[in-house]
C-alpha positions in Angstrom: -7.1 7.5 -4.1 -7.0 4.0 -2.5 -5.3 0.7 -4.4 -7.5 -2.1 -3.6 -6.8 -5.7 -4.7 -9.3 -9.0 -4.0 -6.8 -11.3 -3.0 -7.1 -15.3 -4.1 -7.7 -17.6 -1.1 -4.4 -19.7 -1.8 -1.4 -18.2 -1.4 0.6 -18.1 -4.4 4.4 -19.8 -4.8 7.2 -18.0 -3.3 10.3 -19.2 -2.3 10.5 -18.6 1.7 14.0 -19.0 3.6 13.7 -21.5 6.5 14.2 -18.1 8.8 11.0 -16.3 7.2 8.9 -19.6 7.6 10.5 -20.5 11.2 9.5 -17.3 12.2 5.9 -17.9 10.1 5.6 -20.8 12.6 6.0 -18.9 15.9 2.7 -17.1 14.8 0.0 -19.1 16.2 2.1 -20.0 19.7 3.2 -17.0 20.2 1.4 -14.8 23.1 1.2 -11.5 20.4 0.9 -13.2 16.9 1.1 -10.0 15.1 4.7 -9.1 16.8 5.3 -12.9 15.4 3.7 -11.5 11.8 5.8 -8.1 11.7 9.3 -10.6 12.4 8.0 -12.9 9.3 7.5 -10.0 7.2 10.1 -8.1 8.0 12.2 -10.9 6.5 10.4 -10.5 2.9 10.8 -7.1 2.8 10.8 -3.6 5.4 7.4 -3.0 7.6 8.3 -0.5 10.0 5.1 -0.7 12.3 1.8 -3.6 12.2 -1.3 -2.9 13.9 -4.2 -6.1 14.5 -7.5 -4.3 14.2 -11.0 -6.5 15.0 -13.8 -4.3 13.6 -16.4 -4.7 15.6 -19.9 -3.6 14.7 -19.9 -0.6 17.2 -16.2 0.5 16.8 -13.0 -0.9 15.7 -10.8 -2.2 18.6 -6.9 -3.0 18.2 -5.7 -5.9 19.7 -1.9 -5.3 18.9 0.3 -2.8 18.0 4.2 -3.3 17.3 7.2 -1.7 16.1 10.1 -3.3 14.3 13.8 -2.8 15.1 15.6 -2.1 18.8 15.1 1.4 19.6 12.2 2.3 17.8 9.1 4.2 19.3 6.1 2.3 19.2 3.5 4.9 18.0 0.7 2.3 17.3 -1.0 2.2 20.3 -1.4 6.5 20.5 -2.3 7.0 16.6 -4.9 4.0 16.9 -6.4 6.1 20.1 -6.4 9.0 18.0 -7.8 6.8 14.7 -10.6 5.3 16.7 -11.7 8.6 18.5 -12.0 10.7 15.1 -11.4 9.0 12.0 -12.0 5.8 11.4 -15.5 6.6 9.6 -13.5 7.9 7.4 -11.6 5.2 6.7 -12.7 2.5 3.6 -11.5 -0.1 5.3 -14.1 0.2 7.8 -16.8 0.2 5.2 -14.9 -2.9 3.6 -14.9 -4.6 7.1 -18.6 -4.1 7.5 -19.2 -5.8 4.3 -17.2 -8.9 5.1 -18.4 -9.4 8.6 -21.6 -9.4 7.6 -21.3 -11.5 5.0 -23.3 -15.0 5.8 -20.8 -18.6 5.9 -17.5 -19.0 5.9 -16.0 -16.4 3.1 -12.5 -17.0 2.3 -12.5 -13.8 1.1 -9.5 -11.8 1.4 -9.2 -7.9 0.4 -6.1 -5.7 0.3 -6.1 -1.9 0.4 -3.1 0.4 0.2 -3.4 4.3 1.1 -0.6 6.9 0.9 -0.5 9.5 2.9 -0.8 12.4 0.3 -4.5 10.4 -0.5 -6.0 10.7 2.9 -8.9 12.5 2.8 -9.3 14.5 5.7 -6.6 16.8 6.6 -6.9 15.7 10.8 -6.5 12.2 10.3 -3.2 13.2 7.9 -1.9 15.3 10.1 -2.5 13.9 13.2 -1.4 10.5 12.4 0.8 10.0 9.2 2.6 13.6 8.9 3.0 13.8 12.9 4.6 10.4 13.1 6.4 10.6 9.6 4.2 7.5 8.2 4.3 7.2 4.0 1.6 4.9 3.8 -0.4 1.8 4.9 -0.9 -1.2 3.6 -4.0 -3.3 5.0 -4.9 -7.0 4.8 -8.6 -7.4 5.2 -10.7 -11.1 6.3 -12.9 -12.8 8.5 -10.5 -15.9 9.9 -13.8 -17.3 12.0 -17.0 -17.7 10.6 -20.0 -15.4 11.2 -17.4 -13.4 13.2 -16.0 -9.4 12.9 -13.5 -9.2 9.9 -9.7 -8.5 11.3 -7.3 -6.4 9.5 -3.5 -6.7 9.6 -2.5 -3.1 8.9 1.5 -2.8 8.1 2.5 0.9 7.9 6.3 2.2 6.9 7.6 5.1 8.0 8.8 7.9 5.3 12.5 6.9 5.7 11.3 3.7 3.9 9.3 5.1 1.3 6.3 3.5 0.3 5.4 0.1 -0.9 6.5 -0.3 -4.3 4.7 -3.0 -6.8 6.9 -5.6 -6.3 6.8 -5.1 -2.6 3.0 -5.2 -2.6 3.1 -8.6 -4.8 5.4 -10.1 -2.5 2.5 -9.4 0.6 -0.5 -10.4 -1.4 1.7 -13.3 -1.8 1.8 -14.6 1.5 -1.5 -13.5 2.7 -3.6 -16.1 2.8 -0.6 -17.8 5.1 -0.9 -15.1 7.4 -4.6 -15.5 7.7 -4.6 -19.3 8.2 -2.1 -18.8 10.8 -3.9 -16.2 13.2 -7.2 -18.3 12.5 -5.1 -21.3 14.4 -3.7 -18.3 17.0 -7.5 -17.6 17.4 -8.2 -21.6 18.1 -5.9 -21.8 20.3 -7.1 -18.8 22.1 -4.3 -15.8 21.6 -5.1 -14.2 18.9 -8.8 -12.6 19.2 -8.0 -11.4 23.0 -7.3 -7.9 23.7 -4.2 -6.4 25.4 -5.2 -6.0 29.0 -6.8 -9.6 29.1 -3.7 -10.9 27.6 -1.5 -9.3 29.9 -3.8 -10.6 32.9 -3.7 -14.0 31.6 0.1 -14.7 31.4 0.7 -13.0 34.6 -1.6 -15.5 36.0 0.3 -18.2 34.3 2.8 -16.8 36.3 1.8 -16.6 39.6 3.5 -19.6 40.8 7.0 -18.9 39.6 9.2 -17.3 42.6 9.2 -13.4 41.4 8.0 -10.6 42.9 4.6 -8.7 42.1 6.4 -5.8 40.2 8.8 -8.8 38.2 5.7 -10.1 36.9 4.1 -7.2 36.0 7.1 -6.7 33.7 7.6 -10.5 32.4 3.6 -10.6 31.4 4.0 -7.5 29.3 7.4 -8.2 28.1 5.4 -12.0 26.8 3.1 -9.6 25.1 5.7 -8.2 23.2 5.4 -4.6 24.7 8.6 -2.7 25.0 10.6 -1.7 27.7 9.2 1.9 26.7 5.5 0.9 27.0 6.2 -1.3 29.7 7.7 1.8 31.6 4.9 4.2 30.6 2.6 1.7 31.5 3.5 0.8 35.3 4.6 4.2 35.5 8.2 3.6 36.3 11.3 4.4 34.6 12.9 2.2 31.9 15.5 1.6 33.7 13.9 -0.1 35.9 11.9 -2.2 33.5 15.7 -3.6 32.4 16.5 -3.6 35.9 13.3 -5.8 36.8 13.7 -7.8 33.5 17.5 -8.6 34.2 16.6 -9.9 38.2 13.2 -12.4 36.7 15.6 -14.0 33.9 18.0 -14.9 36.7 15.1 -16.3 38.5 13.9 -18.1 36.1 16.6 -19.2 34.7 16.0 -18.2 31.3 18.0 -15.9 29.1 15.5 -14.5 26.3 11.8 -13.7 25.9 11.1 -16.4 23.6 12.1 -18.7 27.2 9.5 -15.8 28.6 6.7 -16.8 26.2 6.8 -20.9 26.7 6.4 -19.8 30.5 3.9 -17.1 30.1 2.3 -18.4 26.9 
């Protein structure tokens, strides 16, 4: 059975290190705000994966998918393919979505809804998604950050390693909450945060056209701004990821710059 909590529209007081709220601040300038979000939490306590979901009326699209630490696979992108095609109808946080979105005004209302993986109630969606890619559970943050518009959910999953969220855990993200909706409502003001992947992409390789790289360089630096790895990069473009690190390596020295946060004032 799902946990569900109505979360209140101020965030409550919690002592943040000047890392967890520097990294709260990259949020709304950065070109993928929920890669931005998965840094900030990751410094309150371990999210292994975030997905950005908009649920629109027809069917739910995701905007971004990450994964947290060098190395790791990032699985979002494939599971939320296989979550849109089959189960999402399944899925209360649809039905919660619905509600919200289609709620009239400006609601500041904020829900939260936790699911393990032994609760999922159709045995496809388990095994396709959670037991195939070793995911313990999922913890989403439901709200509308525009008004009259589709209700977003930040959707943080850990991996069985992990273990699930435990109480404390839980407390510490219904916390911060509300902070990480007022944020991505100022990433959607600005632009960055209600756009989905392939426009994002073609956007700050546009805002690259005039620096002196080659086609297949900025192919790379416009998805490496959207915080897609050198993996997804490689599978993307259909190259090797070698030669993503290869490319990468020859547009820093172009550009001078020695870091994608240098990459993301260009692209961004």
């Amino acid at each position: 059975m799902q946990a569900m909590w109505r979360v209140p529209a101020v965030a409550s007081q919690q002592v943040l290190d000047l890392q967890a709220v520097s990294l709260l601040l990259d949020v709304p300038r950065d070109v993928a705000p929920a890669r931005a979000m998965l840094h900030f939490l990751n410094a309150l306590l371990p999210v292994a994966y975030i997905s950005l979901v908009r649920h629109a009326p027809e069917a739910p699209m995701q905007l971004e998918g990450h994964a947290y630490g060098c190395g790791v696979r990032n699985v979002t992108h494939d599971c939320f393919a296989q979550y849109r095609r089959h189960f999402y109808s399944f899925d209360d946080a649809t039905h919660i979505a619905a509600h919200m979105g289609a709620a009239p005004g400006d609601s500041n209302e904020l829900m939260a809804l936790q699911l393990h993986a032994d609760d999922i109630p159709d045995p496809g969606w388990r095994h396709q998604i959670y037991q195939r890619e070793h995911l313990s559970d999922r913890l989403a943050l439901l709200y509308t950050p525009m008004p009259r518009g589709s209700a977003f959910s930040i959707n943080l999953y850990r991996s069985e390693s992990m273990g699930r969220f435990g109480p404390q855990e839980i407390e510490r993200v219904l916390a911060v909450a509300p902070l990480l909706r007022q944020v991505h409502r100022h990433a959607l003001g600005t632009g960055a945060g209600g756009l989905d992947m392939d426009t994002r992409i073609a956007l700050a390789r546009a805002r690259l056209d005039a620096a002196p790289l080659s086609g297949r360089e900025r192919d790379v630096c416009a998805r490496i701004a959207c915080g897609i790895t050198a993996d997804g990069i490689a599978a993307d473009l259909g190259i090797a990821p070698s030669s993503v690190h290869t490319l990468r390596k020859r547009a820093y020295a172009k550009l001078a710059i020695n870091d994608r946060a240098a990459l993301v004032r260009l692209a961004g």
